[in-house]
C-alpha positions as CSV (number, residue, x, y, z in Angstrom):
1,X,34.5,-25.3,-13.5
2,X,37.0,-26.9,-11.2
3,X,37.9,-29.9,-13.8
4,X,38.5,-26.7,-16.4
5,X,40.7,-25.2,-14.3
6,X,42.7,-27.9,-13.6
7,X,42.6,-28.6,-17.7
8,X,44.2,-25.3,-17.9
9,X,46.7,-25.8,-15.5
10,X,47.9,-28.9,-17.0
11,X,48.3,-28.3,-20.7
12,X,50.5,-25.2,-19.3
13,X,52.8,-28.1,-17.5
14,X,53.1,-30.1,-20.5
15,X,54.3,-27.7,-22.2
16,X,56.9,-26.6,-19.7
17,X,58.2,-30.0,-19.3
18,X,58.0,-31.1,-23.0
19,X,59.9,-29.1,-25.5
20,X,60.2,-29.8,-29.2
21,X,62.9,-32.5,-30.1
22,X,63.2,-35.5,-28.1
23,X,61.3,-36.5,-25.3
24,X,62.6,-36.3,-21.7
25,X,63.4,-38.9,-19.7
26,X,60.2,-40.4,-17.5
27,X,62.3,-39.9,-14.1
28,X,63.4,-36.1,-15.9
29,X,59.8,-35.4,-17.0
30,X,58.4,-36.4,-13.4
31,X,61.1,-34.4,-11.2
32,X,60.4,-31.2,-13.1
33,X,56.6,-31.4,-13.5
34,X,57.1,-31.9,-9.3
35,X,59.3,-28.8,-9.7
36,X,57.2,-26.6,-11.8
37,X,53.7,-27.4,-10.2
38,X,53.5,-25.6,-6.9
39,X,54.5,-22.2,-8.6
40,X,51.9,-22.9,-11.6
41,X,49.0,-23.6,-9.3
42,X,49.5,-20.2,-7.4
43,X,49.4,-19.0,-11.1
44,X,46.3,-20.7,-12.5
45,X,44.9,-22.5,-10.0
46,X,44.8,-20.4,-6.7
47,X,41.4,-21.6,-5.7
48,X,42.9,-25.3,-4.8
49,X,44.7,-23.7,-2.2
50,X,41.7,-22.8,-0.2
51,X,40.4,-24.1,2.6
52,X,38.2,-27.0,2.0
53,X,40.5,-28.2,-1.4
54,X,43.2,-30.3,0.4
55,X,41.9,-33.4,-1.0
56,X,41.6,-32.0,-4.4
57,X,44.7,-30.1,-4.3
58,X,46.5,-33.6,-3.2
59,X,45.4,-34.9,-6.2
60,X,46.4,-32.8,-9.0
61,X,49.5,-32.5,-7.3
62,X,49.6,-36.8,-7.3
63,X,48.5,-37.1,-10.3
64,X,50.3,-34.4,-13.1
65,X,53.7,-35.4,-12.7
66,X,52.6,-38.9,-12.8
67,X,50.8,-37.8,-16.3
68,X,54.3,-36.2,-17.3
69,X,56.0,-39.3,-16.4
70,X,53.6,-41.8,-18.0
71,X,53.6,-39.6,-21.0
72,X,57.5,-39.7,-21.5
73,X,57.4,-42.6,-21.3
74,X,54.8,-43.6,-24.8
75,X,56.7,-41.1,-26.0
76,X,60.1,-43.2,-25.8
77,X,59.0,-46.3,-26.1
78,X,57.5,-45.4,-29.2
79,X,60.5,-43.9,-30.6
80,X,58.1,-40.3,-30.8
81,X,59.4,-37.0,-31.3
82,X,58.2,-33.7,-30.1
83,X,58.0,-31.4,-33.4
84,X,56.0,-28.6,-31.7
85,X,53.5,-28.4,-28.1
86,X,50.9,-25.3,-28.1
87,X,51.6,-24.8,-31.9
88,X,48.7,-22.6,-34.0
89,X,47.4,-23.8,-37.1
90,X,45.5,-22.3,-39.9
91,X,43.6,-23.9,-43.0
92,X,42.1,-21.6,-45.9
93,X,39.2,-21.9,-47.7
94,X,38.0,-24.5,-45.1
95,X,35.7,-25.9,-44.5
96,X,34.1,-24.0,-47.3
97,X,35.4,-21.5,-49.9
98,X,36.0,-18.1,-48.4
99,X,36.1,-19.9,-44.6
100,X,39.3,-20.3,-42.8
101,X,39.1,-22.3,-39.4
102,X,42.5,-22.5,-37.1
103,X,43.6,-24.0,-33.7
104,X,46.4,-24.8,-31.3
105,X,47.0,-28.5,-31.8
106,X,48.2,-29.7,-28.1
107,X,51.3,-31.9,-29.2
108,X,52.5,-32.8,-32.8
109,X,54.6,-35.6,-32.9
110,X,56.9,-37.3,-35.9
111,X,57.3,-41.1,-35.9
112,X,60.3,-42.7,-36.6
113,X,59.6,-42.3,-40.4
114,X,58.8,-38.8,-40.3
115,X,55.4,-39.2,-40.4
116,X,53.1,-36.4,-38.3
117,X,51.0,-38.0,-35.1
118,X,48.7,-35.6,-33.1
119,X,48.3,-35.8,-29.3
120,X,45.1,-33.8,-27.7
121,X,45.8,-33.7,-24.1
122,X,41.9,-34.1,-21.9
123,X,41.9,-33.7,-18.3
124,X,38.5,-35.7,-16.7
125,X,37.7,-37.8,-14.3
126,X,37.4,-40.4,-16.3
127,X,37.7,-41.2,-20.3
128,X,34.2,-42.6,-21.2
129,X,33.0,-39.1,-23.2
130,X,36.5,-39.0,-25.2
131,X,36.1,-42.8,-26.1
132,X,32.0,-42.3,-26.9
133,X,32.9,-39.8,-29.0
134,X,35.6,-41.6,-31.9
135,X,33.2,-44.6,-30.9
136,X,30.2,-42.5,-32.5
137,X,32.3,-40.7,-34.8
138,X,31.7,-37.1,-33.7
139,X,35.2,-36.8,-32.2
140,X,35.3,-33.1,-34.4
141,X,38.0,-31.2,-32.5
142,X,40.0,-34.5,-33.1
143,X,39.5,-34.5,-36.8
144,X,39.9,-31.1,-37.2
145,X,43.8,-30.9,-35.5
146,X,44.1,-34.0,-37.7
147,X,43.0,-31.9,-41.1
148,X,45.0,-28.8,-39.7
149,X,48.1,-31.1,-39.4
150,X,48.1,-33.3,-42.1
151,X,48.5,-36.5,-39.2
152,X,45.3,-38.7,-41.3
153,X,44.0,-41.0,-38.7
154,X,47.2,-41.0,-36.7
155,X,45.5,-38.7,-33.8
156,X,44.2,-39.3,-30.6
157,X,43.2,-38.1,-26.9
158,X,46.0,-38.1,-23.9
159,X,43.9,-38.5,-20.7
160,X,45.8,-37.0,-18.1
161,X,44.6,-38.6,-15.2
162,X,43.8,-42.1,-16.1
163,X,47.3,-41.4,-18.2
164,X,46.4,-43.4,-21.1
165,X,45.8,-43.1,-25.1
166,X,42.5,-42.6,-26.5
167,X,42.7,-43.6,-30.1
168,X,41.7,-45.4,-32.9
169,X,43.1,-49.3,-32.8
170,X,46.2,-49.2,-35.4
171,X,46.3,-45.9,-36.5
172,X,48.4,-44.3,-33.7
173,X,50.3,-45.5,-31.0
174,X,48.4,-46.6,-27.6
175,X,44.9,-46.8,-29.8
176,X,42.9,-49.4,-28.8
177,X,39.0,-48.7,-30.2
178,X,38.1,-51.1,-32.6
179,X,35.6,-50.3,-35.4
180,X,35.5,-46.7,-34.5
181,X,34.8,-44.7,-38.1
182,X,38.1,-43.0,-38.9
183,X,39.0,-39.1,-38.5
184,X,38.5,-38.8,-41.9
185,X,34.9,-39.6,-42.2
186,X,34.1,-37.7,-39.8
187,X,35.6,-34.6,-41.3
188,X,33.6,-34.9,-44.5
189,X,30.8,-34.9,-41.9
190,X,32.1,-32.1,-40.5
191,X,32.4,-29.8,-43.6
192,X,28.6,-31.1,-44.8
193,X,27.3,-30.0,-41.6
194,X,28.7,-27.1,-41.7
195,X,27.6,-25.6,-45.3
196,X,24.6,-27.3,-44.6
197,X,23.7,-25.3,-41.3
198,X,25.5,-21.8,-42.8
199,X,22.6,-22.0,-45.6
200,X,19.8,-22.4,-43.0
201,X,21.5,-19.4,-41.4
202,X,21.7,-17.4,-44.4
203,X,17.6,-18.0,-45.2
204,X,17.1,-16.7,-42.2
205,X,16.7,-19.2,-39.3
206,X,18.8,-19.8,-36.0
207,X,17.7,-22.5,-33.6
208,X,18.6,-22.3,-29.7
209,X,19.4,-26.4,-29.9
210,X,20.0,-26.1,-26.0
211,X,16.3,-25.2,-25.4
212,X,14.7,-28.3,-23.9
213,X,17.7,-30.4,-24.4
214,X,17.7,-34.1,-23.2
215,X,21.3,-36.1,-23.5
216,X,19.3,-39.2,-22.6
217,X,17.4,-38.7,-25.4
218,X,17.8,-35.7,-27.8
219,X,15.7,-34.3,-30.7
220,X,17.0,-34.9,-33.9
221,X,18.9,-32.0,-34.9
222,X,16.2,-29.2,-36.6
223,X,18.4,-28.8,-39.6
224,X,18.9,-32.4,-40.6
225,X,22.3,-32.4,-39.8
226,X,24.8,-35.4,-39.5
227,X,27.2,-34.8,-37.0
228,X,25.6,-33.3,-34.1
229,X,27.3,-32.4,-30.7
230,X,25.8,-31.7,-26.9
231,X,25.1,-28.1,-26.7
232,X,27.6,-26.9,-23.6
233,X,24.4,-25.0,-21.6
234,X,26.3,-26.2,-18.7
235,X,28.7,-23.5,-18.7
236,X,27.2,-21.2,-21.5
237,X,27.1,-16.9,-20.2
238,X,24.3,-16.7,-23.1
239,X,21.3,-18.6,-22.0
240,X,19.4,-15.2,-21.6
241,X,20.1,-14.7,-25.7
242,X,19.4,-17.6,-27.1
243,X,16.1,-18.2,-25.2
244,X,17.0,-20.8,-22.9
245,X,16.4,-19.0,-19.8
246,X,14.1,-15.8,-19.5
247,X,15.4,-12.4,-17.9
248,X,13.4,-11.7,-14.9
């Protein structure tokens, strides 16, 4: 709960500091994330300000203006542009006839040529899910802001607090996984797994896939389908519905 808090509290600094158009300078970025953060955790985050959070409070106020500097500067040293931060996209008939599926894509960036880059800002401890997940090729929030924006494989994570790029090697700036499968791929997957679970729903089945659920090892997914994602039980209010706790 505490690492989504802090999530929250960050994405609403980044897009304080960095506004559409070119990016600020590192030393600018750093001086008003500094600026900004005190009055934005009494906003968002009052509970690192009790007793007992000193350390973690130190921390986030360390380490987010570092991530606003850090970020400034891949951003200029890639020649980047900021075309929108917090922006809401929306795709019709998608990912089926009939469907329409939308988001707010962190940061969209143009390259030099014009040409759209996405940047989904992730705040953890440390960057080994993010990278497991365009390793295994069920990034899906990733290939979705890439579909929604029309950025192809040029997308990729921002970790905040190791302040680094989580990407696919050559298809954005800062990527560095080889042999990963690309964005695309993974949103053809996407769209199959989707029509093929809403017709198992329609014949009239729903499976609780958090019931009995081992990451070490799971099940294979009751509908047969291919891209398959860890059921969040760990912070779900609906464990009573689905079956994977009993009302006492």
């Amino acid at each position: 709960q505490s690492e989504q808090m802090i999530g929250t509290l960050a994405h609403a600094l980044v897009e304080r500091v960095f506004l559409p158009g070119a990016p600020p300078e590192p030393e600018d970025a750093f001086a008003q994330a500094t600026t900004i953060l005190p009055d934005l955790i009494e906003e968002m985050a009052a509970p690192l300000l009790a007793p007992g959070q000193a350390a973690e409070l130190m921390r986030v106020r360390r380490d987010l203006p570092e991530a606003a500097r850090a970020l400034a500067t891949h951003l200029g040293e890639n020649g980047l542009t900021i075309a929108a931060v917090e922006a809401e996209a929306i795709a019709p008939d998608t990912p089926s006839p009939g469907v329409e599926f939308g988001g707010r894509i962190d940061m969209q960036l143009t390259d030099g040529r014009g040409r759209p880059i996405v940047i989904d800002f992730k705040w953890s401890r440390n960057d080994r899910y993010r990278r497991q997940q365009l390793e295994k090729g069920s990034a899906v929030q990733l290939a979705a802001y890439a579909r929604l924006s029309g950025a192809g494989e040029a997308a990729g994570y921002y970790m905040l607090a190791q302040r680094r790029i989580v990407g696919r090697a050559g298809a954005m700036p800062g990527g560095a996984i080889e042999g990963a499968p690309s964005l695309g791929d993974t949103w053809a997957r996407v769209v199959e797994s989707f029509n093929q679970r809403h017709a198992v729903i329609k014949g009239g089945k729903l499976h609780a896939i958090g019931i009995d659920y081992n990451p070490a090892n799971p099940a294979p997914d009751p509908d047969g389908i291919s891209v398959v994602t860890s059921p969040h039980c760990n912070f779900c209010d609906y464990v009573h519905l689905c079956g994977k706790e009993l009302v006492r």
